[in-house]
LOSE-128483 format. One record per residue (C-alpha): residue in three letters; x, y, z. Coordinates in pm, whole numbers, padded with zeros to 5 digits. Example, Ala and Ser with C-alpha at 12.3 -4.5 7.8 and 13.67 -1.06 7.14 Angstrom:
BEGIN
  rest       u       v       w
   ALA   01230  -00450   00780
   SER   01367  -00106   00714
***
This chain:
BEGIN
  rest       u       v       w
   UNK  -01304  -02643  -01507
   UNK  -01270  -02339  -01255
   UNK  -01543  -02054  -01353
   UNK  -01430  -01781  -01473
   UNK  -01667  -01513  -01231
   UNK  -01771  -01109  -01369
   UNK  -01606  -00901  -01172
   UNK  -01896  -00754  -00987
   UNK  -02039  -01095  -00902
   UNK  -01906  -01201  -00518
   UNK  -01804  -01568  -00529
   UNK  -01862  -01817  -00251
   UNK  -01793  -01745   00112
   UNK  -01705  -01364   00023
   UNK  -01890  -01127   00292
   UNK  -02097  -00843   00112
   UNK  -02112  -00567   00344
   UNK  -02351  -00386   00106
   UNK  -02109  -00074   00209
   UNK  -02234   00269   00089
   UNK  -01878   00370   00002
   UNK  -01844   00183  -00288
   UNK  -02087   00348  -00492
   UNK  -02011   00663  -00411
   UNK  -01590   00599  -00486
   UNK  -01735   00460  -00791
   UNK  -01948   00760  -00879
   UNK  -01700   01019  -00825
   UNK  -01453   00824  -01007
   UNK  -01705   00819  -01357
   UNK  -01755   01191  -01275
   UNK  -01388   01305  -01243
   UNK  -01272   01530  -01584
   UNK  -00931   01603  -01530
   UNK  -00887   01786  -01853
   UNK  -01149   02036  -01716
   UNK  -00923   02181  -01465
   UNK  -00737   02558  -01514
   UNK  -00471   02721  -01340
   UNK  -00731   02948  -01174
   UNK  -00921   02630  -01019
   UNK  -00531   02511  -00900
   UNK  -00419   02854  -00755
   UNK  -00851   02821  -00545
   UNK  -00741   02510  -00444
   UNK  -00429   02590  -00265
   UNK  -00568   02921  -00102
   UNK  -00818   02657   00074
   UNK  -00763   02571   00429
   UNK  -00976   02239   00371
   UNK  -00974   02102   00018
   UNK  -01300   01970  -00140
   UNK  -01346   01710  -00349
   UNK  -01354   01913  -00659
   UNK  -01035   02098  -00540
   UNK  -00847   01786  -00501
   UNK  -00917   01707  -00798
   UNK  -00805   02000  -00963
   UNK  -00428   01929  -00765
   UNK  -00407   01601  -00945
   UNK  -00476   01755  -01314
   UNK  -00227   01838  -01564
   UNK  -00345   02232  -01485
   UNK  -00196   02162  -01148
   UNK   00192   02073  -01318
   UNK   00291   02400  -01323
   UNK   00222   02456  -00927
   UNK   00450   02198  -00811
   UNK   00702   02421  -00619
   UNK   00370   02596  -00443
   UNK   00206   02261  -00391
   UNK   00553   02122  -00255
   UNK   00523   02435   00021
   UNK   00180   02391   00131
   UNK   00253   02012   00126
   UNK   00582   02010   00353
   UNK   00385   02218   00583
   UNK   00089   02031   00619
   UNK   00328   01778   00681
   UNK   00542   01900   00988
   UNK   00204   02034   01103
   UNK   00083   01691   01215
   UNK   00376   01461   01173
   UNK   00670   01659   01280
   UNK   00992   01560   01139
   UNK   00919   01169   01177
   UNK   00984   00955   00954
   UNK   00868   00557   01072
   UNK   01087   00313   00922
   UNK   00984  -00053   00872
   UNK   01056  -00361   00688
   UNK   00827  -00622   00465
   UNK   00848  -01001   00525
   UNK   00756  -01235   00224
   UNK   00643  -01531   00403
   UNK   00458  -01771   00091
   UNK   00459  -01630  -00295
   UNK   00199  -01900  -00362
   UNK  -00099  -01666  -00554
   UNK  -00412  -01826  -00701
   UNK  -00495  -01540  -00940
   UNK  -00412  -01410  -01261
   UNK  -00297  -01087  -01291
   UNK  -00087  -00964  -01590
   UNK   00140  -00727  -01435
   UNK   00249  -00936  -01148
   UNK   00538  -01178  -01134
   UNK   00337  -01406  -00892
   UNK   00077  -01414  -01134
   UNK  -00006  -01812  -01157
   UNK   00058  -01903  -01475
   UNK   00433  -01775  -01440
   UNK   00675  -01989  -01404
   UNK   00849  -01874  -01125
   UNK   01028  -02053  -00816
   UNK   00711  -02052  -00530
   UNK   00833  -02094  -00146
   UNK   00635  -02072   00156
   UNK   00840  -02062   00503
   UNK   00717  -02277   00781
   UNK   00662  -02154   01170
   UNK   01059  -02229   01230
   UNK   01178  -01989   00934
   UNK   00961  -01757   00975
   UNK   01105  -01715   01373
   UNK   01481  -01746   01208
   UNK   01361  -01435   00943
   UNK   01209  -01239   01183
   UNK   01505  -01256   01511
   UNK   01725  -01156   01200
   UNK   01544  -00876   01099
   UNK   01498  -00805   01500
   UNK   01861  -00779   01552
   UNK   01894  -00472   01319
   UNK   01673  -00284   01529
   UNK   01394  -00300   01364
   UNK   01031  -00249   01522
   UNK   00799  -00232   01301
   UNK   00716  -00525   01017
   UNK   00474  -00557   00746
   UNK   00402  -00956   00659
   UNK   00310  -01049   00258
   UNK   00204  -01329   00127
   UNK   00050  -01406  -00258
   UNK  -00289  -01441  -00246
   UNK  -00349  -01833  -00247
   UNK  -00623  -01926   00033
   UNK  -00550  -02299   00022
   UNK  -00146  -02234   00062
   UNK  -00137  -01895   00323
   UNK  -00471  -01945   00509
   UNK  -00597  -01732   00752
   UNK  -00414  -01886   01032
   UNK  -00124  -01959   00875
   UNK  -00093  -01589   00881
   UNK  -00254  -01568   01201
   UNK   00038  -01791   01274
   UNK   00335  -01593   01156
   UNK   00130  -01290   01342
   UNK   00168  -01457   01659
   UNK   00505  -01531   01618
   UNK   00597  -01140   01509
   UNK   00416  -01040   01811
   UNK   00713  -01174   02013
   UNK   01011  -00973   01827
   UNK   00766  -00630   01684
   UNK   00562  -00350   01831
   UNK   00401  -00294   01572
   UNK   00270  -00556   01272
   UNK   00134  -00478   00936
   UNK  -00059  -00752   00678
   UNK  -00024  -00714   00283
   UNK  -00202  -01020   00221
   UNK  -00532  -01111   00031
   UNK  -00895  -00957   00172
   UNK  -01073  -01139   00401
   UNK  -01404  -01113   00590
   UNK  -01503  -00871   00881
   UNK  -01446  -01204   01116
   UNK  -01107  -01324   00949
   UNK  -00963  -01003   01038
   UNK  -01048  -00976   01402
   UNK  -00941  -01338   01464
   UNK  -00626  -01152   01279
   UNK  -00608  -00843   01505
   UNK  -00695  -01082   01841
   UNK  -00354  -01261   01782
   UNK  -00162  -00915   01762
   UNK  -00198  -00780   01355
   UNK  -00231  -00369   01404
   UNK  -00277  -00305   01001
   UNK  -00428  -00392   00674
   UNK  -00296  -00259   00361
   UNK  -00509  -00367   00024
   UNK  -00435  -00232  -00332
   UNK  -00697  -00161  -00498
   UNK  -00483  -00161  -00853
   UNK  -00728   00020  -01039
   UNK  -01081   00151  -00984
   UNK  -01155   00133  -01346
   UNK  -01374  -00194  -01366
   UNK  -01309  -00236  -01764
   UNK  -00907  -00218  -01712
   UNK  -00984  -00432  -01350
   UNK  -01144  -00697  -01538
   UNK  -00872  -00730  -01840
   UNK  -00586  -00736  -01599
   UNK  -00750  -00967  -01337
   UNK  -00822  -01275  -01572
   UNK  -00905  -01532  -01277
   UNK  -00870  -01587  -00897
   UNK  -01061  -01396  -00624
   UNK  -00879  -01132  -00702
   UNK  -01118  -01075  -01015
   UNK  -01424  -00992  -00772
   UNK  -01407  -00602  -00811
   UNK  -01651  -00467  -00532
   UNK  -01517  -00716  -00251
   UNK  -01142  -00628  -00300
   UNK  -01303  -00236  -00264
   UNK  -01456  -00263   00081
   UNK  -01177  -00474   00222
   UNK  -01032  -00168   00429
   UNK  -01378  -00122   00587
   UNK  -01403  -00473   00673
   UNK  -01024  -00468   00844
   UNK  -01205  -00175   01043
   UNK  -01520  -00344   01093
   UNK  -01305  -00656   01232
   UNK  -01124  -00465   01472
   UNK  -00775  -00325   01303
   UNK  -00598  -00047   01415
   UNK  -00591   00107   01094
   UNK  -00587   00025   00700
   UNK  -00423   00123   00374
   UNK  -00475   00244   00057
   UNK  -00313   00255  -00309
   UNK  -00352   00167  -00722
   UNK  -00092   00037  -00913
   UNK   00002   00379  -01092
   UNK   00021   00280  -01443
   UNK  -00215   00035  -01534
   UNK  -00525   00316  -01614
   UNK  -00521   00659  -01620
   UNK  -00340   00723  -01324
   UNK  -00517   01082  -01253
   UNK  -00829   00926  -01190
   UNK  -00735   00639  -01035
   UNK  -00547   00817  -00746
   UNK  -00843   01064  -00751
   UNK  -01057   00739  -00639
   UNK  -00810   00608  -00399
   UNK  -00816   00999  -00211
   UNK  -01178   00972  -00201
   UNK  -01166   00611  -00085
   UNK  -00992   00687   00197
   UNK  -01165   01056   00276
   UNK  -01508   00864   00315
   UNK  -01421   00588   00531
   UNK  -01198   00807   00721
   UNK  -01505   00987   00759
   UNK  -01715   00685   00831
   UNK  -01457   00530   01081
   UNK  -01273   00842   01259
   UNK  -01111   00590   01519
   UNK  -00895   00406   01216
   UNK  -00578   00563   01076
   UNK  -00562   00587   00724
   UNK  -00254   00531   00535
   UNK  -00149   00523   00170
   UNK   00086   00385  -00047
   UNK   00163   00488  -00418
   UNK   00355   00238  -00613
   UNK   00408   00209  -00963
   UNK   00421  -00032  -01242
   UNK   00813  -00205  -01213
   UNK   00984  -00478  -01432
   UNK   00923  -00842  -01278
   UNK   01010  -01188  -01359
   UNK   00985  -01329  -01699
   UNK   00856  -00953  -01780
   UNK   01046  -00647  -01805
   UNK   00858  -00489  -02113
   UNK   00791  -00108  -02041
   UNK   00401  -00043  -02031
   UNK   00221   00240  -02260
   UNK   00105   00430  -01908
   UNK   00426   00495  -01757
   UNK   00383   00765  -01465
   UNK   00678   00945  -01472
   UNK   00885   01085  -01151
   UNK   00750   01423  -01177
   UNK   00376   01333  -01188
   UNK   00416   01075  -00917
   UNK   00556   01356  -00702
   UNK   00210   01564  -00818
   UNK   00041   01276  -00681
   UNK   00198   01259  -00363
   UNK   00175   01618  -00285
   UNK  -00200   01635  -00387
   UNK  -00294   01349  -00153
   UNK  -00110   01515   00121
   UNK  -00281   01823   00101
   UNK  -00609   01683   00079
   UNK  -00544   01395   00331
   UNK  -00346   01613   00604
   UNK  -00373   01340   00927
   UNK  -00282   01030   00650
   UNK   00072   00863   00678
   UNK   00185   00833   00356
   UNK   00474   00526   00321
   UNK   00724   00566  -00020
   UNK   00841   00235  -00165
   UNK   01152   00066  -00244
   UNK   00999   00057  -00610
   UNK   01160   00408  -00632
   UNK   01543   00501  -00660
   UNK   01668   00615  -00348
   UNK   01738   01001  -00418
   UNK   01348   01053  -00498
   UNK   01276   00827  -00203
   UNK   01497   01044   00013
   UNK   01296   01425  -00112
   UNK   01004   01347  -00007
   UNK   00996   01231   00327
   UNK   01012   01574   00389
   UNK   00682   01671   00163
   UNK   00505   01406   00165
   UNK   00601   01062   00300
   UNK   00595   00973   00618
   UNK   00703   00599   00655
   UNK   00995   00454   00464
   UNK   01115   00097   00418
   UNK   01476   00016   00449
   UNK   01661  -00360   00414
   UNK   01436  -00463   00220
   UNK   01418  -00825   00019
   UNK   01123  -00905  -00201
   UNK   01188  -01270  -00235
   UNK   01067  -01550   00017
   UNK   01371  -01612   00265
   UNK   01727  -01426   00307
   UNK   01710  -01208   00531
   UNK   01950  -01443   00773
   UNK   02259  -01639   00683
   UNK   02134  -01930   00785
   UNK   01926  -01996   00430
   UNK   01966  -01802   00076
   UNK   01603  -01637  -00075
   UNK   01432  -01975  -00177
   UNK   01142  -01832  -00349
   UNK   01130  -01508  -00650
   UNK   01030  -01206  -00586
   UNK   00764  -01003  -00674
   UNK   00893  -00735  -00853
   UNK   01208  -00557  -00887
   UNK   01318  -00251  -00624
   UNK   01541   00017  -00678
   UNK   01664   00112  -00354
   UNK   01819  -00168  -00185
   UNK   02028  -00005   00083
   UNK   02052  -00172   00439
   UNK   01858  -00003   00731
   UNK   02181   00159   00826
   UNK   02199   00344   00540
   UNK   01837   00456   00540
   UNK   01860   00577   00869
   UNK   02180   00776   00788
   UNK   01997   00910   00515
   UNK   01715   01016   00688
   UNK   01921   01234   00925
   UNK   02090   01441   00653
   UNK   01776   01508   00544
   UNK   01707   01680   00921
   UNK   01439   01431   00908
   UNK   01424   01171   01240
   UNK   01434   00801   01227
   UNK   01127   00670   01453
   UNK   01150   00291   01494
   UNK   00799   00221   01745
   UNK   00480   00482   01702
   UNK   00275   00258   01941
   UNK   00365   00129   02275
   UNK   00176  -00181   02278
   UNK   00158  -00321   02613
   UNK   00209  -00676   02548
   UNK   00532  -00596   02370
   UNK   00857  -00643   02586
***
């Protein structure tokens, strides 16, 4: 019978770092009073050429709702101040939806019963020329999170092979060690993205019932162990929804303002998805974030985290997706397909997706999109030499 681990306890072969960043995102998080906030702490915060802690977390309170169009102002300037009017544009890959954990919001939880797929070296080539073809430049692989069916080089694998069609490559896949990731970066990966979910250990360890997954502190320093390995940069995010959002994206900013701090070489980068409807499950959940406070969220982070990219998912409808690239996002994804397979005519999806999107409109249509917004389409931001 598999043991069923606490959630602070590392199981085997897990690296401890023994980081000094996880206490202190844990600390601030337990300290964080978003009720304590008033409009006079909000209107402080935005007169503030360099936010504290303490003002950022006054931008993510419920004080801070009626501020939006001023937050909005400062935000879309911070914005063209060090990004211009790019907007990156990229695409994910589903390679395996094998997982090993059990997580209660996800469709590739386990225990569901869902169709699983993993693409071998030869489909993964076919996916990839396919997606290559469109113009695409940038690519961000995913896999579940199932060690014995997407090992390290199997991704390191499917790396090697992106190398040949992308400049730039992007892993959503589980954490590893400091030494897994550089053997990861060494065959060509630039990025690690790793959601956190939540930072509130109580509501981590209810929704993360078994798997690695449920070991709390490890899935925490994963970012710092991407840059400790050798990647380019890393990413941040919680699953809006499943705690109190406020203080969970409160953590994530300070997450990524300390090891920004810590590692000034890295680029940081965050993501902010939310709870959305998934196989076998397509109940509503009690902490719905609504548009309006995920746009709060965004524009918070973006004033506090001025030099972060900030990339907007396809979980969102396309008219919100298409505001705030010019507030707040800076990276977009466009043609996007959440199952494993389909994105050539030679084979249909074979595997289920993860969850479901709401924008689903071709890279064309994106990029059309994305000019009528005055905003420009930017394919490459790195001209890696090894890339033809």
């Amino acid at each position: 019978m598999r043991k069923i681990y606490d959630p602070m306890e590392f199981q085997p072969s897990m690296e401890n770092i023994h980081s000094d960043i996880f206490d202190q995102v844990a600390a601030a998080r337990a300290q964080y009073q978003p009720e304590k906030y008033t409009a006079g702490n909000v209107r402080s915060a935005l007169e503030k050429d360099i936010l504290s802690f303490d003002d950022f977390g006054a931008l993510l309170s419920a004080a801070a709702e009626p501020f939006l169009e001023q937050m909005a102002q400062r935000a879309k300037a911070v914005r063209a101040a060090h990004f211009g009017n790019n907007v990156l544009i990229f695409t994910p890959l589903y390679i395996s939806n094998y997982c090993e954990n059990q997580c209660v919001y996800c469709g590739f939880n386990c225990k569901n019963p869902i169709t699983r797929c993993k693409l071998n070296a030869e489909e993964i080539e076919k996916e990839m020329q396919a997606i290559a073809q469109t113009g695409m430049r940038e690519i961000l692989l995913l896999t579940g999170e199932s060690r014995s069916i997407s090992g390290p080089d199997y991704i390191a694998e499917a790396v090697k092979i992106a190398r040949k069609y992308f400049s730039t490559i992007g892993l959503e896949v589980y954490p590893m060690n400091s030494d897994e990731y550089a053997m990861l970066q060494q065959c060509g990966a630039d990025f690690v993205t790793v959601f956190q979910e939540t930072y509130d250990i109580e509501c981590y360890g209810k929704m993360h019932l078994a798997g690695a997954k449920r070991c709390f502190p490890y899935r925490i320093c994963a970012q710092e162990r991407a840059l400790m390995g050798g990647m380019r940069g890393v990413g941040f995010g919680v699953l809006l929804g499943l705690s109190d959002f406020r203080k969970d994206m409160f953590a994530t900013g300070i997450h990524a303002s300390l090891l920004q701090k810590k590692y000034p070489h890295g680029e940081i980068a965050l993501s902010f998805p939310r709870l959305r409807p998934y196989k076998n499950h397509e109940e509503t959940n009690p902490n719905d974030v609504h548009e309006t406070q995920l746009l709060q969220m965004m524009l918070a982070c973006r004033i506090f985290l001025p030099f972060a990219g900030f990339t907007i998912s396809t979980r969102e409808r396309a008219e919100f997706r298409d505001h705030v690239i010019g507030l707040a996002a800076t990276k977009i994804s466009a043609g996007v397909n959440v199952g494993i397979g389909g994105h050539n005519e030679a084979h249909q999806q074979r595997g289920d997706a993860q969850f479901e999107i709401s924008d689903p409109r071709t890279l064309q249509e994106i990029h059309s999109a994305i000019i009528r917004q005055g905003m420009q389409p930017v394919y490459t931001d790195y001209i890696n030499t090894n890339f033809l």
